[in-house]
ZADO-1210 file (C-alpha; in nm, 4 decimals, padded with zeros to 6 digits):
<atoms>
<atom x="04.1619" y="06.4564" z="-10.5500" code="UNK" pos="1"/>
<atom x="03.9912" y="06.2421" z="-10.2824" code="UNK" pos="2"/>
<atom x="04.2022" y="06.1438" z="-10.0182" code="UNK" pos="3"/>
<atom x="04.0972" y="05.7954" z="-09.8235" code="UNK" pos="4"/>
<atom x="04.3040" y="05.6932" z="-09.5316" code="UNK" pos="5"/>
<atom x="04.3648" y="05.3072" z="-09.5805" code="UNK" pos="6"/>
<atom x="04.1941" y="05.2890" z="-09.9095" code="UNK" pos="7"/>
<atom x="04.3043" y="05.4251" z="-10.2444" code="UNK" pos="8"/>
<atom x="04.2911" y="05.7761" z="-10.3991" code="UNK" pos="9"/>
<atom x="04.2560" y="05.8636" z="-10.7348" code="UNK" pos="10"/>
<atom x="04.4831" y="06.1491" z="-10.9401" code="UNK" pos="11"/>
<atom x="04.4110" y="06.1464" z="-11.3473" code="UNK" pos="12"/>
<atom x="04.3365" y="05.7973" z="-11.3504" code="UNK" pos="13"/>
<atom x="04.6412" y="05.6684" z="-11.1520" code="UNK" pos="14"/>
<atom x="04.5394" y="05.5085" z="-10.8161" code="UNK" pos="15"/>
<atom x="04.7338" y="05.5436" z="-10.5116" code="UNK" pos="16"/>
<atom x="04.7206" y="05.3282" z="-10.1803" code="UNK" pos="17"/>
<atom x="04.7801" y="05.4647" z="-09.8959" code="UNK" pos="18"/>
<atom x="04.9430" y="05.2944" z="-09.5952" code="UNK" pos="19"/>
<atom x="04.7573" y="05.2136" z="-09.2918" code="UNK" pos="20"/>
<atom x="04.9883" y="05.3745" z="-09.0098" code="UNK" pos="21"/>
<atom x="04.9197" y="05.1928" z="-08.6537" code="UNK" pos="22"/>
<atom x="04.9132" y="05.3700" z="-08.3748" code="UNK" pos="23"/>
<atom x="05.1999" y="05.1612" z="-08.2527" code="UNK" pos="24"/>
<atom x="05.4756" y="05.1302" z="-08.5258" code="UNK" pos="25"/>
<atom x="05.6567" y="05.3987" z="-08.2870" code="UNK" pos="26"/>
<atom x="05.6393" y="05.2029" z="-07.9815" code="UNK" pos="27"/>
<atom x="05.9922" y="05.0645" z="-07.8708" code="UNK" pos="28"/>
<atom x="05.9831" y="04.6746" z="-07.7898" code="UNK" pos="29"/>
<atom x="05.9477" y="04.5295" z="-07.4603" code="UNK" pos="30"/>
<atom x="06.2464" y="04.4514" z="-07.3101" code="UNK" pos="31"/>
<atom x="06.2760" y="04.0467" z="-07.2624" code="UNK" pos="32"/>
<atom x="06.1686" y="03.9380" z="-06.8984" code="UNK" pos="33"/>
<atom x="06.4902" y="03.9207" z="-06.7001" code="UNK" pos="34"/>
<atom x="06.5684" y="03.5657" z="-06.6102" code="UNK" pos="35"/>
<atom x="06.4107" y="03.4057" z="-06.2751" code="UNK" pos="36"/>
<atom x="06.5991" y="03.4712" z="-06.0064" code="UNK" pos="37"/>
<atom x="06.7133" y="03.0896" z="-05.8722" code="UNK" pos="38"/>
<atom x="06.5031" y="02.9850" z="-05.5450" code="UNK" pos="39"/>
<atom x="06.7881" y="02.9347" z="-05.3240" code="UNK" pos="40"/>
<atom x="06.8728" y="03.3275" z="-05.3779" code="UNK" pos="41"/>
<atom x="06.6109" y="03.4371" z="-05.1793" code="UNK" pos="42"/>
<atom x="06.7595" y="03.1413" z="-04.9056" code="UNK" pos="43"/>
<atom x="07.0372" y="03.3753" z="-04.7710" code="UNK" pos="44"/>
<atom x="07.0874" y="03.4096" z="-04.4098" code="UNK" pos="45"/>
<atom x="07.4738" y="03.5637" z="-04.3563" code="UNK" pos="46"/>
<atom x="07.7810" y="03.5593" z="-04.5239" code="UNK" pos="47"/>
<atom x="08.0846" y="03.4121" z="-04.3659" code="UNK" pos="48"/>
<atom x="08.2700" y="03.7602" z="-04.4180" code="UNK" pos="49"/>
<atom x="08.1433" y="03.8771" z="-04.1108" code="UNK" pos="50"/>
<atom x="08.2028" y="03.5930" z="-03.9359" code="UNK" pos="51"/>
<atom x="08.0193" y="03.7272" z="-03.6287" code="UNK" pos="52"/>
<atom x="07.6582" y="03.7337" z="-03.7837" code="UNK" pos="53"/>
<atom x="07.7662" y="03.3994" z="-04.0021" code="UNK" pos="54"/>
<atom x="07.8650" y="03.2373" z="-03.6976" code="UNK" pos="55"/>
<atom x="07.5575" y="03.3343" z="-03.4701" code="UNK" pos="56"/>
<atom x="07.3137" y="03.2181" z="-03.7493" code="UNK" pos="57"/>
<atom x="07.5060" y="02.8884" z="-03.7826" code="UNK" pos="58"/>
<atom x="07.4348" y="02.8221" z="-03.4052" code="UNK" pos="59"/>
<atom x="07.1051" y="02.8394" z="-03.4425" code="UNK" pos="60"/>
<atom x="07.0588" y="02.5513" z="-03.6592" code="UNK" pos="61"/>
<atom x="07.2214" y="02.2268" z="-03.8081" code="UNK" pos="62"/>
<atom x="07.5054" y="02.2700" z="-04.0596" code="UNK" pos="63"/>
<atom x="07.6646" y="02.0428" z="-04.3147" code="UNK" pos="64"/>
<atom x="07.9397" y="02.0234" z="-04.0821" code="UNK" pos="65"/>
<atom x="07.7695" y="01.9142" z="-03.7974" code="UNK" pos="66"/>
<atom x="07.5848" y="01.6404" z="-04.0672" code="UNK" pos="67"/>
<atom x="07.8796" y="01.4828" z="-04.1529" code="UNK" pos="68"/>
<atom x="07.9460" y="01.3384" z="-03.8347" code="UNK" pos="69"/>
<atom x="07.5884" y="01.1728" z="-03.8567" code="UNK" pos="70"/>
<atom x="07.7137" y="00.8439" z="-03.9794" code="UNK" pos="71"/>
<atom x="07.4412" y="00.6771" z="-03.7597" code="UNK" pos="72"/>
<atom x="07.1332" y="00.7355" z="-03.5103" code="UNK" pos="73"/>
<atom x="07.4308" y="00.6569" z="-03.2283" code="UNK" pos="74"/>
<atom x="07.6141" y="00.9565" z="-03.3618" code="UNK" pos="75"/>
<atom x="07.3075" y="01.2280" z="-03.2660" code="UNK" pos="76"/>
<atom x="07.4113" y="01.2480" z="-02.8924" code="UNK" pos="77"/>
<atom x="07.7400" y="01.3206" z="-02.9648" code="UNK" pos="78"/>
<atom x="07.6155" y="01.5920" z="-03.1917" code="UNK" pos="79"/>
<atom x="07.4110" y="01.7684" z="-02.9715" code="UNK" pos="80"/>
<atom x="07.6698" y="01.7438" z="-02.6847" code="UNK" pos="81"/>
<atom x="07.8839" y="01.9739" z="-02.9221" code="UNK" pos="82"/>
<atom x="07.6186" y="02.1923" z="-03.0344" code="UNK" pos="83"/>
<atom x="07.5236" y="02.2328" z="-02.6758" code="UNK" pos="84"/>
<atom x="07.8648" y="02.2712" z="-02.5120" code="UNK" pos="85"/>
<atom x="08.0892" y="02.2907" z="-02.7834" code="UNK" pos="86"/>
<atom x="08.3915" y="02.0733" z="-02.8393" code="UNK" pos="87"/>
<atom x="08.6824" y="02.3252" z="-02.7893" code="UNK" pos="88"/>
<atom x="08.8329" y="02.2416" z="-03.1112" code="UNK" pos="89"/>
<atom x="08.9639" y="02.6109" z="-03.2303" code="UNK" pos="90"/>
<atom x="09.1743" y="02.5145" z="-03.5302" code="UNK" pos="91"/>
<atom x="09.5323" y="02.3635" z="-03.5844" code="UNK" pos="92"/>
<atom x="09.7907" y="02.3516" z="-03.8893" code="UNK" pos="93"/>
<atom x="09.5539" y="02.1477" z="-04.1374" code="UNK" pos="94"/>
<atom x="09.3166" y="02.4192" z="-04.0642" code="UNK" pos="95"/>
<atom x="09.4897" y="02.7182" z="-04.1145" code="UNK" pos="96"/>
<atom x="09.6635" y="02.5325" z="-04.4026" code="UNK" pos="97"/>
<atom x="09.2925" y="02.5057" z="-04.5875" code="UNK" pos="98"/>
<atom x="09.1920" y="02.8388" z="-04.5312" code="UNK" pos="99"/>
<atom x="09.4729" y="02.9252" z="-04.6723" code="UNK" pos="100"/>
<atom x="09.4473" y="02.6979" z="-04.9867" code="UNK" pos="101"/>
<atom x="09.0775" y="02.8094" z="-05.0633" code="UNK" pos="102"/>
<atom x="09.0561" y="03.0837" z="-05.2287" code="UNK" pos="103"/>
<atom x="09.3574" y="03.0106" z="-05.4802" code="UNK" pos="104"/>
<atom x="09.1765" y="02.6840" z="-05.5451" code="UNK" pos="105"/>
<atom x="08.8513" y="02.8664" z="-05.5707" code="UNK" pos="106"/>
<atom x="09.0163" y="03.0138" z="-05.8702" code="UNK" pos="107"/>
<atom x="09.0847" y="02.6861" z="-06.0535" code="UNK" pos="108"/>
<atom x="08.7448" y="02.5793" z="-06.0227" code="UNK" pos="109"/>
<atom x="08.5548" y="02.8707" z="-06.1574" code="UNK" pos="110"/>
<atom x="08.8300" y="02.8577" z="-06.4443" code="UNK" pos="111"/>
<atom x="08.7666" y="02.5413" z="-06.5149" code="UNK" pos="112"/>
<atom x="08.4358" y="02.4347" z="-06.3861" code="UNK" pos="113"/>
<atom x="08.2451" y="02.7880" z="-06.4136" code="UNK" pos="114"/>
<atom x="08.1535" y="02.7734" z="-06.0441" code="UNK" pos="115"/>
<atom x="08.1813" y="03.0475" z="-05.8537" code="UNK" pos="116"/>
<atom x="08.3206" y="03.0462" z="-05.5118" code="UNK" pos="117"/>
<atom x="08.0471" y="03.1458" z="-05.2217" code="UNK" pos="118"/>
<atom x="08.0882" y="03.2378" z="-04.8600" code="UNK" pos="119"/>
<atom x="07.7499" y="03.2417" z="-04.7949" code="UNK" pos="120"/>
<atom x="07.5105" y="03.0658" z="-04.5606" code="UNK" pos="121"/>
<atom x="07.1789" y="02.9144" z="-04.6887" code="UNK" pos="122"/>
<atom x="06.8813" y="02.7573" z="-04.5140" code="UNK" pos="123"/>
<atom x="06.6548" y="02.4897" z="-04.6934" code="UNK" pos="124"/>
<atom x="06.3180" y="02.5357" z="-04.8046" code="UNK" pos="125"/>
<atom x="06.2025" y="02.3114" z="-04.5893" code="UNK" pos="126"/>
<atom x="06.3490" y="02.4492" z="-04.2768" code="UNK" pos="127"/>
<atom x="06.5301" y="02.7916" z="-04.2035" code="UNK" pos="128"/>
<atom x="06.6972" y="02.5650" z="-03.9671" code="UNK" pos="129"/>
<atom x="06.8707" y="02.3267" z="-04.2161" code="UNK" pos="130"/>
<atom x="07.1686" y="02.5066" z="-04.3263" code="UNK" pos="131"/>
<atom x="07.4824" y="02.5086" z="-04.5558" code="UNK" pos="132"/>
<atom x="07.7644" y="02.7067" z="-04.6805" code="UNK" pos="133"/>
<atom x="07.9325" y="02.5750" z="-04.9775" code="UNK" pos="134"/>
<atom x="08.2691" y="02.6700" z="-05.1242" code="UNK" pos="135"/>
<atom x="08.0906" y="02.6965" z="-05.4793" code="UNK" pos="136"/>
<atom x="07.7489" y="02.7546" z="-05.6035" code="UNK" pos="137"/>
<atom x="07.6872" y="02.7770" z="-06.0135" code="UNK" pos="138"/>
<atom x="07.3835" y="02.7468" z="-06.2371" code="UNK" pos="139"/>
<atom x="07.3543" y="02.5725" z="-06.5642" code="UNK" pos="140"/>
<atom x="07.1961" y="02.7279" z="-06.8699" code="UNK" pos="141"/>
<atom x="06.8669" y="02.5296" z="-06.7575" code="UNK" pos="142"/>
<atom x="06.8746" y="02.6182" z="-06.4215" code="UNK" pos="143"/>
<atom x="07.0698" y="02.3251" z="-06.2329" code="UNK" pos="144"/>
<atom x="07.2347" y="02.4301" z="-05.9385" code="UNK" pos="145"/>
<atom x="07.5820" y="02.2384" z="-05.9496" code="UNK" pos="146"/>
<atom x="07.8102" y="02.3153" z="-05.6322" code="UNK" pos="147"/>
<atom x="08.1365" y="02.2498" z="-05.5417" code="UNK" pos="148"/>
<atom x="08.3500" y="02.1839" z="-05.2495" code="UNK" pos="149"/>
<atom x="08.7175" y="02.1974" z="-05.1867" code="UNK" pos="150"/>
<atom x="08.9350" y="02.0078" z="-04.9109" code="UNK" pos="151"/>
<atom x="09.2952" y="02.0181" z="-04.8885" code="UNK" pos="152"/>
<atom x="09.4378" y="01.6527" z="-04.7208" code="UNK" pos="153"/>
<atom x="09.7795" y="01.4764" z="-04.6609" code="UNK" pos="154"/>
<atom x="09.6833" y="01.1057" z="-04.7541" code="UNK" pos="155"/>
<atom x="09.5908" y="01.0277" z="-05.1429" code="UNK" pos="156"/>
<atom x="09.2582" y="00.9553" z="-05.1714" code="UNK" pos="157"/>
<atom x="09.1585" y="00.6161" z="-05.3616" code="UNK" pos="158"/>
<atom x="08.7943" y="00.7568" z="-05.2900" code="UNK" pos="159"/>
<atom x="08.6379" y="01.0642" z="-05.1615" code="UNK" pos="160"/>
<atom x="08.5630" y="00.9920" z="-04.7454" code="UNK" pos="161"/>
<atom x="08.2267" y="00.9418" z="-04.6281" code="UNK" pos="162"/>
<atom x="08.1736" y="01.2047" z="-04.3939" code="UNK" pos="163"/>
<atom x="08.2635" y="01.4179" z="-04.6906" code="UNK" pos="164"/>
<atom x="08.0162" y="01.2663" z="-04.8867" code="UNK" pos="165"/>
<atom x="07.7343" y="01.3441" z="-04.6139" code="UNK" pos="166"/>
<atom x="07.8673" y="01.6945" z="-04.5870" code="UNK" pos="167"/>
<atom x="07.8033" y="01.6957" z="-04.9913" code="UNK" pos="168"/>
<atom x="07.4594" y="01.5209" z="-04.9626" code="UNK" pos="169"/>
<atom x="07.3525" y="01.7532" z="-04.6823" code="UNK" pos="170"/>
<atom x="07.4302" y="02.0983" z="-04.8817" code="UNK" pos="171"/>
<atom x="07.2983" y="01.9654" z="-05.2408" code="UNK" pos="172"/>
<atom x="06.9639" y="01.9029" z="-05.0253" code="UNK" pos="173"/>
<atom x="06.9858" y="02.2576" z="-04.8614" code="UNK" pos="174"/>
<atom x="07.0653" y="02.4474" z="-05.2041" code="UNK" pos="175"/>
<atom x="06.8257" y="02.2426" z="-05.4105" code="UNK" pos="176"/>
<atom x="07.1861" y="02.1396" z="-05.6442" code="UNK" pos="177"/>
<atom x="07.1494" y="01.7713" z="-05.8302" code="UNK" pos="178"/>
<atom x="07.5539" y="01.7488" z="-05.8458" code="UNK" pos="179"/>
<atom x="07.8214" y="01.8619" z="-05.6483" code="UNK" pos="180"/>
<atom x="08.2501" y="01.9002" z="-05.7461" code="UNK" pos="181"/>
<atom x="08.4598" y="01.7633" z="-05.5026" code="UNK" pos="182"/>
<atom x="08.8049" y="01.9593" z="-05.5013" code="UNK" pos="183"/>
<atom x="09.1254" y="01.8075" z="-05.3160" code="UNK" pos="184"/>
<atom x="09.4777" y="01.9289" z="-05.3184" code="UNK" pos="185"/>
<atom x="09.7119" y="01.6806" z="-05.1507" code="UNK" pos="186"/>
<atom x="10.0090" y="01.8078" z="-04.9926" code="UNK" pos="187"/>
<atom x="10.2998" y="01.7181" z="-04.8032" code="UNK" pos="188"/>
<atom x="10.4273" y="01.9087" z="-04.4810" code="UNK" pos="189"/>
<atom x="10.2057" y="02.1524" z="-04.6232" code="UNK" pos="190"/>
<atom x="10.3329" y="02.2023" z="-05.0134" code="UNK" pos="191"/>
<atom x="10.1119" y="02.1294" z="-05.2233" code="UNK" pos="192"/>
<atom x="10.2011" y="01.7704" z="-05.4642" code="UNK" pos="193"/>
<atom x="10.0250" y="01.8574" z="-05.7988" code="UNK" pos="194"/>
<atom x="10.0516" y="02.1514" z="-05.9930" code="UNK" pos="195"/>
<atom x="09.6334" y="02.0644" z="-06.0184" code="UNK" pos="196"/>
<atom x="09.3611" y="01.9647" z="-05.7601" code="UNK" pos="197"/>
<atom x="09.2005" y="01.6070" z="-05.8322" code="UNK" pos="198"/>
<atom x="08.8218" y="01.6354" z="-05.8498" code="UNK" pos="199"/>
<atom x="08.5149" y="01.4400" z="-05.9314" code="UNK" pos="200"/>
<atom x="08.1196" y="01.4959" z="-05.9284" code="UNK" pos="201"/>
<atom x="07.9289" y="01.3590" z="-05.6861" code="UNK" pos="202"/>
<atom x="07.5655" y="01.3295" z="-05.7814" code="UNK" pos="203"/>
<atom x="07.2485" y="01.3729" z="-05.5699" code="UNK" pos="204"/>
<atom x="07.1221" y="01.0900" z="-05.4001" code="UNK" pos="205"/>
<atom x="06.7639" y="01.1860" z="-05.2194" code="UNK" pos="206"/>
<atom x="06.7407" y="00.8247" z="-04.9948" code="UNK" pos="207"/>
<atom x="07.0574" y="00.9297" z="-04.8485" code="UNK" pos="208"/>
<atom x="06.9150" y="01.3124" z="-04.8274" code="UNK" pos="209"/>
<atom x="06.6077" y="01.1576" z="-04.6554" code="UNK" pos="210"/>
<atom x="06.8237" y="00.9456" z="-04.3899" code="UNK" pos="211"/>
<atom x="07.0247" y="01.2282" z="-04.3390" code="UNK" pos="212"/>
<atom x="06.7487" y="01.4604" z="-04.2800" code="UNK" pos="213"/>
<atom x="06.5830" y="01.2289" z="-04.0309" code="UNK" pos="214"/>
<atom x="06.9291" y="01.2575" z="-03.7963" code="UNK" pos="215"/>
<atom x="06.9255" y="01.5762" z="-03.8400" code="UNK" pos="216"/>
<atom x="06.5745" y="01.5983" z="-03.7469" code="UNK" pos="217"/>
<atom x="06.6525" y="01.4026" z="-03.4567" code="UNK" pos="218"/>
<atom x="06.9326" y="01.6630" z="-03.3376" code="UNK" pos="219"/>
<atom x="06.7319" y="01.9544" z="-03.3396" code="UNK" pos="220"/>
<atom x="06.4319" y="01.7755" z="-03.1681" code="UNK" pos="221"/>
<atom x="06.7145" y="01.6899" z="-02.8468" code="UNK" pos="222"/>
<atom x="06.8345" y="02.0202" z="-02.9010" code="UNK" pos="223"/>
<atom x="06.4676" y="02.1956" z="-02.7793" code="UNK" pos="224"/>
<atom x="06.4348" y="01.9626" z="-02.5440" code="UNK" pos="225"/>
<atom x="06.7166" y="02.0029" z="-02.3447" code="UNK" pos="226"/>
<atom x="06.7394" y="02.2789" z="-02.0229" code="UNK" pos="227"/>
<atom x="06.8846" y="02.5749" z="-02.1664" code="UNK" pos="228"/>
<atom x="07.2759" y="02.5562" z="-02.0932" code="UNK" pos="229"/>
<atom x="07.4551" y="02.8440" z="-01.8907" code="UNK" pos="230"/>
<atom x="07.7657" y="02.9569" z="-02.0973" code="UNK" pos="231"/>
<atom x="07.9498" y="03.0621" z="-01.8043" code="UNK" pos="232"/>
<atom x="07.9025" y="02.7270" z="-01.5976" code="UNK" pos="233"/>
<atom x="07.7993" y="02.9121" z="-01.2981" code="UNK" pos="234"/>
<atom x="07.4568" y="02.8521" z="-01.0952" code="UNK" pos="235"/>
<atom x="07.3518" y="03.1370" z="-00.8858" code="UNK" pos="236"/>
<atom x="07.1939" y="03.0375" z="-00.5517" code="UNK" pos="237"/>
<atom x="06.8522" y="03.1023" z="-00.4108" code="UNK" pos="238"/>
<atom x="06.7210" y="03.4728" z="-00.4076" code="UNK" pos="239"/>
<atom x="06.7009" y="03.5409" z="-00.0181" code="UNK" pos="240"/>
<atom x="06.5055" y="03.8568" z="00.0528" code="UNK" pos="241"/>
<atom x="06.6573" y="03.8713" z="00.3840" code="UNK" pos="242"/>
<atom x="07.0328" y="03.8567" z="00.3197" code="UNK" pos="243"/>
</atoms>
C-alpha cells in the first residue's frame, strides 16, 4: 500500500483520501482588536479628588466656569480681573447644598441615562489650555461622547439659563461630545421638591463654540500680557548695597 499525503491511496481496490492537515488548524484565533480608546481619554490633566493638583491645573488655563460668564467681549475684563486676583467668593449654602446633592444625583443619571459621573479635568485638542470638568461623560455604541451636567436651584426653571448653556457649549467643545444632559433638582430651603430631577439634552452648537472660543481666546491673550501679579500684595523696595 502506497501512501500519498493529500492524494489518494489504494488498498485491494478501495481508494482512500487522505486529508490535507494545515499547518495551522491548531493555531488558537486572534483575539478581536480591543476597542479604540476615545480621544478625549488621552486629554486628562487631574482629577478633582485631589483637589490640590485639580485646582493648580485649573489656574493655569480657562475653564467652563470661567466661560460662562463670557456673555459678551465686555465680559473678558472682568474675567481676567478674577483669574488674576481672584474674586474671594469661597462658597455659601447653595454651594455646599450642590456638593452635597451631586453624587446622589449622579446616581439617577447613570441609572437612567447610562452616563457615568466624572471628576476629572480635560483639556481640548486644540489647546491644553481650554479646559473642562463635567459631572458626566458616556459613550454611545458608535462612539458619541454624550455628557451631562447637574445643578441644583431654588427657582423653577421655564428654560435652562444661559450662562449654563455656555458652560454646556464650552465642555461639549473641550470633550469633543455632540449632546450634553442637563440635570436640575429644585428645592426649597434646601429639601429637595421632586422625588426626580427635571432634565433635557442640549445639543452641540459649533457657531456658538466658535464665539465662545474667540472670548476665551481673548482672556488668555490679556492674561500673558499682563505684569505678573504678587500674591501677597507686597512690593519690596530697591536693593541698596550699602544699607
Amino acid at each position: 500500500m502506497s501512501h500519498d499525503v493529500g492524494g489518494a491511496s489504494d488498498n485491494g481496490g478501495v481508494t482512500f483520501v487522505q486529508p490535507v492537515l494545515s499547518l495551522w488548524d491548531d493555531e488558537p484565533e486572534a483575539a478581536p482588536a480591543p476597542p479604540a480608546r476615545p480621544a478625549h481619554e488621552a486629554r486628562v490633566l487631574a482629577d478633582s479628588s485631589d483637589r490640590v493638583a485639580w485646582l493648580r491645573a485649573r489656574s493655569r488655563g480657562i475653564t467652563a466656569t470661567d466661560v460662562a460668564r463670557l456673555s459678551s467681549a465686555r465680559a473678558v475684563q472682568a474675567v481676567v480681573l478674577d483669574k488674576l486676583y481672584g474674586n474671594g467668593f469661597g462658597g455659601n449654602a447653595y454651594t455646599d447644598h450642590g456638593r452635597a446633592r451631586e453624587p446622589e444625583i449622579a446616581r439617577w443619571v447613570l441609572q437612567n441615562h447610562a452616563i457615568a459621573p466624572s471628576s476629572r479635568l480635560f483639556h481640548a485638542e486644540a489647546s491644553d489650555r481650554h479646559l473642562a470638568t463635567p459631572d458626566g461623560v458616556g459613550l454611545l455604541d458608535d462612539g458619541t461622547v454624550v455628557l451631562a451636567e447637574i445643578k441644583t436651584t431654588k427657582k423653577a426653571w421655564s428654560s435652562i439659563p444661559r450662562s449654563y448653556l455656555r458652560q454646556v457649549a464650552w465642555q461639549q467643545y473641550v470633550l469633543g461630545a455632540e449632546r450634553t444632559l442637563v440635570v436640575w433638582e429644585r428645592h426649597v430651603d434646601f429639601v429637595p421638591v421632586d422625588a426626580e430631577p427635571e432634565c433635557r439634552w442640549v445639543e452641540r452648537d459649533d457657531s456658538e463654540i466658535h464665539r465662545l472660543v474667540t472670548l476665551a481666546d481673548a482672556v488668555l491673550d490679556a492674561l500673558a500680557a499682563a505684569p505678573p501679579v504678587d500674591p501677597w500684595g507686597y512690593e519690596p523696595p530697591p536693593y541698596d548695597p550699602l544699607r
